[in-house]
C-alpha positions as CSV (number, residue, x, y, z in Angstrom):
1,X,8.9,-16.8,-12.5
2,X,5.2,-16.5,-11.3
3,X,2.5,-15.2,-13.1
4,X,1.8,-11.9,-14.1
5,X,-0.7,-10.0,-12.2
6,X,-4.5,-8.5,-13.4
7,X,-4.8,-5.4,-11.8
8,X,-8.9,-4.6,-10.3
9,X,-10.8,-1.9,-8.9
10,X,-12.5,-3.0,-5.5
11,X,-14.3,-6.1,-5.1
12,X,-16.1,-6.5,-1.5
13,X,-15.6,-10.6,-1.8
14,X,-11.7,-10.2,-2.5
15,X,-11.0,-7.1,-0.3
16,X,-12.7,-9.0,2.2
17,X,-10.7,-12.1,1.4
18,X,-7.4,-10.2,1.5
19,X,-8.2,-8.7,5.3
20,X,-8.7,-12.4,6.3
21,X,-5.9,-13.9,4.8
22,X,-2.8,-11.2,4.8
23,X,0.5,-12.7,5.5
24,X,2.1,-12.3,9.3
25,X,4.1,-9.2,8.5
26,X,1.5,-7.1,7.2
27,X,-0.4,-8.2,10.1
28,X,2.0,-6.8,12.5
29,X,2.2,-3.6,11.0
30,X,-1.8,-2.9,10.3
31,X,-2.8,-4.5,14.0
32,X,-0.4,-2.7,15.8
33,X,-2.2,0.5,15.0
34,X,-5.9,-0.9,15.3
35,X,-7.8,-1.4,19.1
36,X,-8.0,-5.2,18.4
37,X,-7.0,-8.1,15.8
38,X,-10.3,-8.3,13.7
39,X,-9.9,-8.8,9.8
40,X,-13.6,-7.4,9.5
41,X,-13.2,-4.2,11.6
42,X,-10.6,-3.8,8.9
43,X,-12.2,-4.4,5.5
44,X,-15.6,-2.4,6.9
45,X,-12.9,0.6,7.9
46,X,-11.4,0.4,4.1
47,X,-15.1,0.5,2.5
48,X,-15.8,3.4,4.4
49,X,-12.6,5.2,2.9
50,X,-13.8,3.7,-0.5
51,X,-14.9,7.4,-1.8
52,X,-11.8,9.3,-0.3
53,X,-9.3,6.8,-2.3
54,X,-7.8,8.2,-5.5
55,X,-6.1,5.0,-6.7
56,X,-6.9,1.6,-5.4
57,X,-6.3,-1.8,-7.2
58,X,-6.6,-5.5,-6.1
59,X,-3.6,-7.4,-7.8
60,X,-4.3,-11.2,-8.6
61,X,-2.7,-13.5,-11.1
62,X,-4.2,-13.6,-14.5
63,X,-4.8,-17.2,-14.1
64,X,-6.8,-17.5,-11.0
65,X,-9.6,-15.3,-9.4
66,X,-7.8,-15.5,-5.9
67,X,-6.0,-12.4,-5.1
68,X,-2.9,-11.5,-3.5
69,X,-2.5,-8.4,-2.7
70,X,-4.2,-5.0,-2.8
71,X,-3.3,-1.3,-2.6
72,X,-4.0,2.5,-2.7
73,X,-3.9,5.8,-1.9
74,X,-6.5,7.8,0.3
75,X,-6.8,11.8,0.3
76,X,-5.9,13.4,3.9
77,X,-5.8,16.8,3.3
78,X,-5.6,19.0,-0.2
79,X,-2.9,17.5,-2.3
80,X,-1.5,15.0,1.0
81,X,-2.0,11.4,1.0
82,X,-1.6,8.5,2.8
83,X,-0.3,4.7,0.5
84,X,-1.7,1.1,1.9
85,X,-0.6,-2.5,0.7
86,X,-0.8,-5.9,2.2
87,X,-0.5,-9.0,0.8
88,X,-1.1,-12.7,1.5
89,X,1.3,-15.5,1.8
90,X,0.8,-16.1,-2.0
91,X,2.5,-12.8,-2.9
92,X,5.7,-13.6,-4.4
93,X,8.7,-12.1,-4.7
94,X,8.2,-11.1,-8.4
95,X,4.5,-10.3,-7.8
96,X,5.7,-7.6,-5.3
97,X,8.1,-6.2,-7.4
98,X,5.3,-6.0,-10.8
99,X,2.9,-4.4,-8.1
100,X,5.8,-1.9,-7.2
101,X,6.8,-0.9,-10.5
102,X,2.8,-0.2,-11.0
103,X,3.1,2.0,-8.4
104,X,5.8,4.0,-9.4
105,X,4.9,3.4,-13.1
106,X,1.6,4.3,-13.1
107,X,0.2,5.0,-9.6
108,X,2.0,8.0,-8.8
109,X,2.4,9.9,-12.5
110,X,-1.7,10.0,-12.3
111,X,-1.5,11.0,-8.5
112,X,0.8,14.0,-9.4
113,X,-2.3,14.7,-12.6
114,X,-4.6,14.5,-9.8
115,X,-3.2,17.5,-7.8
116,X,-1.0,15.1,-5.0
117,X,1.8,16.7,-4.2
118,X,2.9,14.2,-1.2
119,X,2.1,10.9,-0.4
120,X,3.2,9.0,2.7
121,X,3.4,5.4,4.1
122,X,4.4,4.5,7.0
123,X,5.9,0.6,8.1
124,X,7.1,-0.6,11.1
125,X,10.3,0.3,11.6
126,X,11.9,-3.4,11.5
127,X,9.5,-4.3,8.6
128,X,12.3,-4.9,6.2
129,X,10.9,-6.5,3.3
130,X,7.8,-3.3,2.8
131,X,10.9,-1.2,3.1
132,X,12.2,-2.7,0.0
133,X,9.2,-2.6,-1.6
134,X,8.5,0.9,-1.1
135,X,12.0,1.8,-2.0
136,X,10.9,0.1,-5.4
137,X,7.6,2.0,-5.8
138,X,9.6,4.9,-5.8
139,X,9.1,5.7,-2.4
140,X,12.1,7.3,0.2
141,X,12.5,6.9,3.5
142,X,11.6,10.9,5.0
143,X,12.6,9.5,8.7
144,X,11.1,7.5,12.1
145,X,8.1,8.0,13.8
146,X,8.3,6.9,17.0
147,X,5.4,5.1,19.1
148,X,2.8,5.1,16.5
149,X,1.6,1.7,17.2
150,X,-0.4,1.1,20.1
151,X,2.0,-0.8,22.3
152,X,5.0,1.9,21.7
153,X,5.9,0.2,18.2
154,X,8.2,3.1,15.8
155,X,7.6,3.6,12.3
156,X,9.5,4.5,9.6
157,X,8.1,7.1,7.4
158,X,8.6,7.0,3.2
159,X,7.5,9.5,1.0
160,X,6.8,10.3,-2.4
161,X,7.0,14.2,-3.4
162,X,5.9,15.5,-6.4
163,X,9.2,17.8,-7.0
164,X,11.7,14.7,-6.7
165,X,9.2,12.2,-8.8
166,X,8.2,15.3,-11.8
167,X,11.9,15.6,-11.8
168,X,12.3,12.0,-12.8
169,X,9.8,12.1,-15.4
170,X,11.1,15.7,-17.2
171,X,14.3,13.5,-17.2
């Protein structure tokens, strides 16, 4: 078992950290979509959304000040938004699932207070292990989106919904 995770608001040295380190998969997925490869480009793009995101966390282990991972949820449009995560090569298996479970846990019952009645990620469409993981944070697959990356690379869309997650809370 690893450690447990601290859970942060935004910190410019470990955002910036995070966009320079993130693990090959996440890489993939976030590049494919972006003009070129530049970790910078990147972290300056997710300060600028900094006032449009209605949840965002860095996640580190409680007993070190590196982190692994970070995530959140931007505004798009009244009550849409769009979920982000990537990780490093130091997220573990169990981190990923204690992030996930803070999502769906946490995350999404005070997106719903906030007026959210859809949130969407997408993931490469052969980008197995995020499938998992959003599976986990509650998340289900809505269906592909084909060529969204730049060189013809399909997504797969998941969603969260307010009427299928309020129904699992009323439960």
């Amino acid at each position: 078992m690893t450690s447990t995770l601290t859970f942060e608001g935004w910190s410019d040295p470990m955002v910036l950290y995070l966009c320079q380190h993130m693990r090959a998969g996440d890489m993939a997925e976030i590049f494919c979509q972006r003009p070129e490869v530049d970790a910078y480009a990147l972290y300056r793009d997710m300060a600028n959304l900094g006032p449009l995101h209605l949840w965002f966390e860095v996640a580190r282990p409680s007993d070190s000040h590196i982190p692994v991972a970070l995530f959140g949820m931007v505004q798009t449009g009244p009550g849409i938004g769009v979920a982000h995560m990537f990780g490093t090569d130091e997220l573990t298996l169990d981190h990923a699932r204690q992030i996930a479970d803070r999502v769906r846990n946490v995350a999404t019952p005070i997106m719903i207070d906030r007026g959210i009645h859809r949130v969407e990620a997408l993931s490469l469409e052969n980008y197995h292990w995020a499938h998992r993981f959003l599976r986990r944070a509650g998340a289900r697959v809505e269906g592909p989106r084909a060529a969204l990356g730049k060189n013809g690379e399909n997504f797969t869309c998941f969603v969260w919904l307010k009427k299928e997650i309020t129904n699992v809370f009323d439960a």
